[in-house]
C-alpha positions, 0 to 999 in steps of 0.5 A: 474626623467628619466629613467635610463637605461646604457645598450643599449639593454635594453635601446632599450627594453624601447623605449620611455622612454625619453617621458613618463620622465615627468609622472615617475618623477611626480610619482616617488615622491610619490611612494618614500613617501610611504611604499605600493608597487609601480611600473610604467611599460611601455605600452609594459610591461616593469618595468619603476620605482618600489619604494623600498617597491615594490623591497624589496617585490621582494627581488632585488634592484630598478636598477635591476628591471628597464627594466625588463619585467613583465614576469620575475618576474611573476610565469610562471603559472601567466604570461601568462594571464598578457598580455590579462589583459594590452589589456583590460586595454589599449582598456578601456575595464577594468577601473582597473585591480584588480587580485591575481598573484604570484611574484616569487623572485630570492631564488625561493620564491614566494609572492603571491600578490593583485594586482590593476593596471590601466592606466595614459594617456597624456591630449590626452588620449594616454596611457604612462603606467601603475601604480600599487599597490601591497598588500601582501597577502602570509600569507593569501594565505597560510592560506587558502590552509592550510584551504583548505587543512584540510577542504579536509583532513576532507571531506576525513577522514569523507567520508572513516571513517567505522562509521557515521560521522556528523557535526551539528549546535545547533539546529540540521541542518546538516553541513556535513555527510558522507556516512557511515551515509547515508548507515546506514539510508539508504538514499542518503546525498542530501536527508539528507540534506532536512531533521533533526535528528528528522526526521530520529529518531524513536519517542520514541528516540527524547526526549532523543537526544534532551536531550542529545544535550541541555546538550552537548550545555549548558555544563553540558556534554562534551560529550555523548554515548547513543543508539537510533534508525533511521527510514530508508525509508521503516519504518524499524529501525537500531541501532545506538551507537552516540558519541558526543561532542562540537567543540568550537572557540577560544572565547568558541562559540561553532562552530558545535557538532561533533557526530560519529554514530556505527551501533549496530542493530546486537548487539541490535537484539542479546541481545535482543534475548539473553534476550528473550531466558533467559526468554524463559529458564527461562520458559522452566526450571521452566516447565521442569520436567525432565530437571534441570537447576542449578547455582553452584557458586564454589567461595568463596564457594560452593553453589547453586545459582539457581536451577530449580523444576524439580530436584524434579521429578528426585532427590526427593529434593525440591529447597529448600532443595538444596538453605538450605543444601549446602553440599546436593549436594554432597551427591546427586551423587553416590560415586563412581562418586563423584571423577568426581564432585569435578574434575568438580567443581574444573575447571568448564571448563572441562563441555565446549564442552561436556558431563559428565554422572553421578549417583545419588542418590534418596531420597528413595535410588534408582540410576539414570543416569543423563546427564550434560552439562555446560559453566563456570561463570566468573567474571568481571576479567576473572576469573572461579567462577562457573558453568552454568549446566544443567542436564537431566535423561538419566537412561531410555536411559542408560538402552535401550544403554546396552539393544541395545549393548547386542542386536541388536534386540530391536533396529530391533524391534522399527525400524521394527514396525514404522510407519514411514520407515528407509532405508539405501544405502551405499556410491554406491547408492546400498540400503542395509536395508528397514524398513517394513513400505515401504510396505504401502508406495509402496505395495512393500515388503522389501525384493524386495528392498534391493539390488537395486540402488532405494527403491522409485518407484519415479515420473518422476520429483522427481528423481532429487529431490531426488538425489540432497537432497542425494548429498547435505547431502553427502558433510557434515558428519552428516548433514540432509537434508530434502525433499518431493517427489511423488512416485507411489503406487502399486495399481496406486496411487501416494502419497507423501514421506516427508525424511530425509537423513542424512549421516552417511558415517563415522559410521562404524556401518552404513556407509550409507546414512540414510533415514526416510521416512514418509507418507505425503499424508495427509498433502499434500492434507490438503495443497492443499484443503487450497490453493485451498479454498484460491483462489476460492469463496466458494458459486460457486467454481468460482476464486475469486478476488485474484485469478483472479487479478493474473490471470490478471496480468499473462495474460498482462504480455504476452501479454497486446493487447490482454487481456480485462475484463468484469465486471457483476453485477447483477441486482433484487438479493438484494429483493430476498435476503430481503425477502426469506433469504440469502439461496434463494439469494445463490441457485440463485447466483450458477445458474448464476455461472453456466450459466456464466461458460457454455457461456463463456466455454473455451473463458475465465475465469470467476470469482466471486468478491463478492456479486452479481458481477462477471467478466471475464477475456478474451485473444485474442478475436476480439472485436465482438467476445468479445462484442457477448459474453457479449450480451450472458451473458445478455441474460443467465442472463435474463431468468428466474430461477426456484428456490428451492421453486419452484418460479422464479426469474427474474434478469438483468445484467449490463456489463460493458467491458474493452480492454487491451492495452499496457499501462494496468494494472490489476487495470486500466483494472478492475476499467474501466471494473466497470466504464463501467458498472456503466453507464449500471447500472445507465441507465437500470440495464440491457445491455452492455457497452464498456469503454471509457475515456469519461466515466471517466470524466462522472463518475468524474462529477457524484461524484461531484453530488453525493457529493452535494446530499448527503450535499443539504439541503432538504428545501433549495435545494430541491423544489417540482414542479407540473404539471396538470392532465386535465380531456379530458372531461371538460378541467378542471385540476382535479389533480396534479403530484408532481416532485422533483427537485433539485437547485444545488447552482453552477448548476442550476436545475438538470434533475431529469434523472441525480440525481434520479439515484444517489439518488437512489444508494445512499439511499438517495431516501427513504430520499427524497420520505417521505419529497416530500410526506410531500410537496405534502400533505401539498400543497394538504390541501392548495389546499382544496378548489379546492379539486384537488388530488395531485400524488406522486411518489414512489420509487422501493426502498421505495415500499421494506421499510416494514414501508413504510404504516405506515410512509405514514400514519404519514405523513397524521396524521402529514399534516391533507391531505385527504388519499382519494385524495392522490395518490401513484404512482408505477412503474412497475419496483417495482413490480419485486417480487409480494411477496413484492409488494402486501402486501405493496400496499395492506397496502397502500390501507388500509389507504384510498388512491388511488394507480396509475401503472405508465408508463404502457407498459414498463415492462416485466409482464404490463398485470399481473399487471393489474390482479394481483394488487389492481390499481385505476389509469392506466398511459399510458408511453409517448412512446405510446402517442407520436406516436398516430397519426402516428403510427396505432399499437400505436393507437391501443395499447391505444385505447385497454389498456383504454378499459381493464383499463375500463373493470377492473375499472380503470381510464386511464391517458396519459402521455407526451401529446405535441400536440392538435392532440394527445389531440384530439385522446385521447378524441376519444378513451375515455381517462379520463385524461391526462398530457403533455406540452401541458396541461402544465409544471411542475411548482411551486406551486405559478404558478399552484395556479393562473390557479386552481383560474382561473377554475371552482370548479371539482365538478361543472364539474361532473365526470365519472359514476363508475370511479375513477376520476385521 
């Protein structure tokens, strides 16, 4: 149908209308059909045909509505974005518009509507308008700001509420928490929200919450209270008192478990103290003597409930006779009081807030005073039904009271001849008494004092002490105030005072301060010995661990530049301590300790972390002057101590040293102080180290070593390889060294350099030694019949195993091996106290055996050892060999060391021999024997089979008149 439009203006609002006549009567059909809410509205946005449905939504009529813009039924906040909305539906960019938007109607009211608009276009695509259909959706809109609304009403009431609040789902997740909650636990509520009420319930309490919300839920309960305690972050526990119950939808399914959680730790905490004291009264009543604590109940009738045994010791009366004779009571106090005890039991609440003092009468007819005090026993309802009393002897008091009131002089007398001191100063400060026992505190006499502003002869740094504990008693009646202050002594002396003022301003009879003073020197210097012993290392009197580590922290806390640690570990103690005793090893300990603390005097601080380590702590030194002082020690270390049996023994250092900087930490800087000289333990046992990160990734791969020693399978990982001994004479291999190695399953072969140390530290050598002796030996017997000797390496461990001979001399009797062509070999680091070492090789040389000094040259005492110890076979190091023809001291040395090895009756056997001029050099200064790659790698026993097939039998070759043959 055409659009209908009488007023020309608005016709003129409408231009066009005439061409899009078609398109609206072609739609204006069908929307008059239908009950949805239907409008065309022209390009420009202007209202060209709404149905009925549409009109009555809007609540005006179809000729009202034709012409109007969209604008003006639109709700002003809804009509500004109208318009970007017709472009992106016009440009093609939205194919349809589907949006909420408000209409408002001419009552004001507003429908709130869905809203699904698109473009009609001409055959060529030109745009004619728009046809849009409406859905109302006002009463679900208003359903949802109403849900909105209690949800933010809720979401408020549950984040102000006092107690937590938590909503929950069945199986115990949370829905909701508020922040009284997450106070009480501790804990922010995004951190709640990844965790369970299990796992914020001590252990004990979840089998009851889990019982207590399965009933909830099952519906044996509509709701619950019951107490329980959370777990906080720091693993304390607060209480919690949860109410609980069961929020359900209209169908019955249950929507969520709402529970309210009261923090009662404090209620808790109090009655369980108030129970714990009612058994400590208990026990305090029953094992009091001089104290009765009684239950009278005074409703229906008169009785005694309870009544403790000391009321034997001031009665005479057993309990029993009490709990039998109802009416004993009564006849217990005096006559002339009985009036003041049926008042009390009459109204029990006169006892409240006070005292009564009454007679009673023993059952042997003698009169004592006694005190009472009590609360009232009330019922359920409120109501008085007796008394709580608790009753004590004051006849010895009474009688000192009327003593003292006729007069003072008792008083004077106890005052004057005690140990501790009373002194009274009124409210100027002006002391007006003092007690004689001053006199032993001061050395000053009473009588000097009274009158003056001060009885103390105070330190310069107490008086403020004082005064201030003055000060703080002054403010409150009867208060005491307790403190310790130093004073000097007459004689020179300082001790300790430990008072008690009390203030005694409003007593007439006094009207002063009241100090008793008591002598605390004592005390103090017991304390300060405690605190002294705490820090400091008993043995040496050095700074221990705990002490230096807090001096360390200190120390970086100011200034972290300049701060370094040194660690020191001492090597060659533990035999000491082995074989002569733990008295020995403690002397030689206290020697180092001293030497330490002379070399490094006032540069730092040196401490004792135990055992035989020590460390230093150092500020502000330079870096060579920190490094000289570590060579320092190493060298204070070495020399020689003297020790109380009159021998010496000889010790090395091992110093690892670590510089501070701004990142450090006391830990950091000890742990790398260690790492360092680990490093210098491992290599030598004596010098210097200085940290540096690549030590820390050397010391990871050294861990993994060690890890796979300790787990390597001897028979499988282990393998003992052998390398030649040649005798220079006739060329032919007349013995065998035997080398362990190890075929790490990832690694390969490791150098026994990496993990002979590591065996060693771990005591895993000891392990090792005995199963490449049981090799070595089995392989001797296979190699009869080339009647070779086969050598075998001892360590410095094994060679201090005090059943090192007879394990040696199992093995021969287990592998049938010839102890004669067997040889041990030692090295001189072994042989560091010959108070071990020469009954141990002379044991060994007891089983028939053969025993070799290993790398000769190298230690400190080679030429006593040659003296002094029963060797057969001299094995020169490969330090002297490998310069024998280009060093002439070298040559020297070697030619002179096999003619003492000679003159001495040794055989001499060179080590590392690597060319044929050495080899040669070696024959011509008359050397027996001699190993080497030159002569030959270690190798598997299968390789060193073929030569020793290849040779002539030794025997065939003969041998050296009066030498042992290698």
């Amino acid at each position: 149908m055409p659009v209908a439009v009488a007023d020309p203006e608005r016709r003129q609002r409408v231009a066009g209308a005439d061409e899009v006549a078609a398109w609206v009567a072609d739609f204006a059909r069908m929307m008059a059909a239908g009950s949805v809410p239907m409008v065309l509205t022209s390009t420009y946005g202007y209202l060209l045909h709404p149905n009925a449905a549409y009109a009555e939504l809007l609540g005006r009529s179809e000729a009202e509505l034709v012409g109007l813009p969209l604008t003006a039924v639109l709700h002003a906040d809804d009509a500004g974005s109208a318009g970007e909305s017709i472009r992106r539906l016009l440009s093609g960019e939205w194919p349809e518009w589907r949006q909420q938007r408000r209409y408002v109607r001419p009552d004001g009211g507003v429908r709130v509507v869905l809203l699904s608009t698109r473009v009609v276009r001409a055959d060529d695509g030109a745009p004619l308008g728009f046809f849009s259909q409406l859905q109302d959706v006002t009463a679900r809109h208003e359903a949802e700001l109403r849900l909105a609304e209690s949800e933010e009403m809720l979401r408020l009431a549950m984040d102000n509420a006092p107690i937590g609040m938590t909503l929950t789902t069945q199986d115990g997740r949370w829905l909701r928490i508020n922040r009284a909650l997450c106070r009480l636990v501790g804990r922010t509520e995004e951190e709640m929200r990844g965790l369970t009420f299990r796992d914020i319930t001590h252990p004990d309490d979840v089998d009851n919450d889990i019982e207590q919300l399965r009933r909830l839920i099952s519906g044996e309960t509509v709701s619950c209270q019951f107490d329980k305690r959370y777990l906080k972050p720091d693993g304390s526990c607060v209480w919690g008192r949860l109410s609980g119950a069961v929020a359900r939808q209209k169908d019955g399914e249950i929507a969520y478990v709402v529970v309210q959680v009261e923090d009662v730790t404090e209620e808790r905490l109090a009655a369980h103290e108030l129970a714990a004291q009612e058994v400590r009264f208990r026990l305090l009543a029953d094992g009091a003597d001089d104290v009765v604590s009684a239950r009278i109940r005074t409703v229906p009738e008169r009785r005694v409930e309870y009544i403790s045994r000391g009321v034997s010791a001031i009665t005479g009366w057993t309990p029993s006779d009490f709990y039998a004779d109802p009416g004993l009571l009564a006849r217990v106090v005096h006559p002339d009081d009985a009036a003041a005890l049926h008042a009390m039991f009459a109204d029990p609440t006169q006892l409240r807030g006070g005292q009564r003092t009454l007679r009673f009468i023993r059952d042997d007819g003698t009169v004592m005073w006694v005190q009472i005090r009590g609360e009232p026993i009330h019922d359920a309802d409120g109501n008085v039904v007796g008394a709580e009393i608790l009753t004590w002897d004051v006849t010895a008091r009474h009688q000192a009271e009327k003593a003292l009131a006729a007069s003072g002089r008792r008083f004077r007398a106890l005052v004057e001849h005690a140990a501790d001191a009373v002194v009274i100063q009124d409210a100027g400060g002006v002391i007006r008494y003092v007690s004689p026992a001053v006199s032993g505190f001061l050395g000053d006499s009473p009588e000097n004092l009274v009158g003056s502003a001060c009885a103390l002869r105070l330190a310069d740094d107490q008086r403020a002490v004082l005064g201030d504990a003055i000060d703080e008693a002054g403010r409150v009646p009867d208060s005491v105030v307790r403190t310790e202050v130093r004073v000097w002594h007459a004689d020179g002396s300082d001790r300790w005072l430990a008072i008690a003022v009390t203030n005694r301003l409003d007593d007439p009879d006094i009207a002063g301060m009241i100090l008793n003073v008591h002598d605390a020197t004592d005390r103090r210097t017991a304390q300060q010995a405690i605190a002294y012993q705490a820090a400091h290392d008993p043995l040496t009197g050095l700074p221990n661990r705990a002490s230096l580590q807090r001096q360390l922290e200190e120390a970086l806390a100011d200034d972290a530049d300049a701060v370094d640690v040194m660690f020191v570990d001492l090597t060659g103690l533990k035999p000491v301590n082995d074989t002569f005793g733990h008295a020995k090893g403690d002397a030689v300990l206290r020697t180092v300790a001293e030497r330490l603390s002379s070399v490094v005097g006032d540069s730092g601080t040196v401490a004792r972390f135990g055992g035989d380590e020590f460390a230093v702590v150092t500020a502000g030194l330079r870096l060579d002057a920190f490094t000289e002082l570590a060579d320092r020690i190493v060298a204070a270390v070495d020399r020689p101590i003297t020790a109380p049996d009159g021998g010496q023994v000889h010790l090395g250092a091992s110093v690892g040293l670590a510089l501070g900087d701004k990142t450090s930490t006391a830990e950091h800087l000890l742990a790398n102080a260690d790492l360092a000289m680990g490093v210098v333990k491992r290599r030598s046992g004596r010098g210097v180290q200085l940290f540096d990160t690549t030590l820390a990734d050397q010391a990871s791969v050294r861990l993994g070593l060690e890890r796979d020693l300790r787990i390597a399978d001897l028979d499988r990982d282990l393998r003992v390889h052998y390398q030649p001994v040649v005798d220079l004479r006739t060329g032919a291999v007349v013995s065998a060294e035997a080398l362990l190695r190890w075929e790490h399953p990832e690694r390969g072969l490791v150098p026994p350099g990496v993990f002979i140390p590591i065996a060693e530290e771990t005591g895993l050598i000891e392990q090792f030694g005995i199963w490449v002796l049981r090799q070595a030996c089995r392989q001797q017997v296979a190699w009869a019949e080339h009647d070779l000797s086969i050598g075998v390496n001892l360590s410095p461990w094994q060679l201090y195993d005090p059943r090192l001979a007879c394990r040696v001399a199992e093995v021969l009797a287990e592998t049938g091996a010839r102890a004669d062509r067997l040889v041990l070999e030692v090295t001189e680091s072994a042989l560091i106290d010959d108070r071990v070492a020469t009954p141990a090789l002379g044991a060994l040389k007891d089983l028939g055996l053969r025993l070799a000094l290993d790398d000769f040259g190298t230690g400190y005492s080679s030429l006593t050892s040659l003296r002094r110890y029963p060797f057969d076979l001299l094995k020169v190091d490969r330090s002297f060999v490998g310069e024998i023809t280009d060093r002439p001291q070298d040559l020297a040395i070697v030619r002179n060391l096999v003619t003492l090895a000679h003159d001495l009756g040794m055989a001499v056997v060179a080590e590392g021999v690597e060319t044929g001029e050495q080899l040669q050099v070696l024959r011509d200064v008359d050397a027996d024997s001699a190993q080497g790659y030159h002569l030959g790698r270690p190798a598997p026993p299968a390789a060193l089979s073929g030569v020793l097939r290849a040779l002539p039998h030794p025997k065939a070759l003969g041998s050296r008149p009066g030498r042992a043959s290698p």
